[in-house]
N, C-alpha and C positions, 0 to 999 in steps of 0.2 A: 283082932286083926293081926295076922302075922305082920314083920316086917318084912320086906323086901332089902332090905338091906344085908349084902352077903359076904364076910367078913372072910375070904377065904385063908388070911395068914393072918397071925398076931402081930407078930415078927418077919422081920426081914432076916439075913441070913448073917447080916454085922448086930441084929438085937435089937436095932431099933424099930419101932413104930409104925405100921403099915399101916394107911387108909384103910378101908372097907369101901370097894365099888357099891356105889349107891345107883340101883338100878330103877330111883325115880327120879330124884337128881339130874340124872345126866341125860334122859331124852326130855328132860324138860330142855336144860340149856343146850340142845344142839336141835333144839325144836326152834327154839327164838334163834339161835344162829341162821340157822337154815330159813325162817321167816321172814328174814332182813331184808329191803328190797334195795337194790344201789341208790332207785332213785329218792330213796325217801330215809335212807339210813347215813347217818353222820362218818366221818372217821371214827371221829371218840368214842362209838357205840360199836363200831367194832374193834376199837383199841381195848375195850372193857370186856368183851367179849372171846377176845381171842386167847388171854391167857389160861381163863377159866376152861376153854375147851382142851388148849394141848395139856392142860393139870389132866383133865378126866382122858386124856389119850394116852396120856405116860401109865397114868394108873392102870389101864388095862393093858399095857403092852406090858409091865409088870407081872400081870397073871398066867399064867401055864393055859393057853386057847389051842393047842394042840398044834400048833405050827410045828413039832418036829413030825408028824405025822400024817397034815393034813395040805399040799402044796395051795389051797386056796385060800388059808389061812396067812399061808405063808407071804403067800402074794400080798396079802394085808398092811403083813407085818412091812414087807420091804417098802411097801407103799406110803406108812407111816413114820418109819423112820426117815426115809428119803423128806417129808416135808417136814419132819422135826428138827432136820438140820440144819444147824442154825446159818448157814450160809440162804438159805429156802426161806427162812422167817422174816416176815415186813419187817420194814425199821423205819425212822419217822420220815425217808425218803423216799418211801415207798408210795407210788400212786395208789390212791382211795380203792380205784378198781381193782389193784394186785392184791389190796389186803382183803377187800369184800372173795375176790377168789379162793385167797388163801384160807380164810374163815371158812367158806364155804365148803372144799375140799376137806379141810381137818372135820367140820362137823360130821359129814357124810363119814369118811373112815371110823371115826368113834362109835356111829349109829351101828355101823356094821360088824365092827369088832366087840361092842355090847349085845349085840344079838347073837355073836358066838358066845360071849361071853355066858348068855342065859340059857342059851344051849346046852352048854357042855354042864352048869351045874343043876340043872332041872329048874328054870323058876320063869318058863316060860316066856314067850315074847316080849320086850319091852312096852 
């Protein structure tokens, strides 16, 4: 069995060390994100939950998805960046329900930016 796992840079552009987007990885964990319900999900499960998802949303906004040539890609990107800012990120004064949103919103962009992401290099729907 092939891997699904698609390593598209060795390196970054200072040398060091690039992840590989793992395209089973990551709609598992924005599958449990997205799964969470307010009324039955803790803080702490989504304080556990949310670093791991913006890791896998940095990592593809990382990768070349065709935003200089695709505006709905693009819209992605502006979309993800804007809740990446850390002004946007819960902090432990954040009500339960801003961070279950918050999570929820980032899951959702990941899902969608790894489905261009499988796009653009042939490997299929996640």
């Amino acid at each position: 069995m092939a891997s699904s796992v698609k390593a598209s840079r060795a390196t970054d552009s200072a040398g060091a060390e690039v992840l590989p987007v793992d395209v089973e990885t990551i709609p598992e964990s924005t599958e449990a994100a997205l799964a969470m319900q307010m009324a039955t999900s803790t803080r702490k499960d989504m304080d556990v939950s949310t670093p791991e998802i913006i890791g896998h949303l940095n990592l593809l906004l990382g990768e070349d998805l065709g935003a200089d040539e695709d505006n709905d890609v693009r819209e992605l990107f502006r979309k993800a960046y804007r809740l990446l800012d850390l002004k946007n990120r819960p902090t432990a004064e954040t009500p339960a329900f801003g961070t279950f949103i918050y999570l929820r919103d980032a899951a959702d962009l990941t899902r969608r930016l790894l489905w261009v992401y499988t796009q653009r290099h042939g490997l299929g729907a996640p």
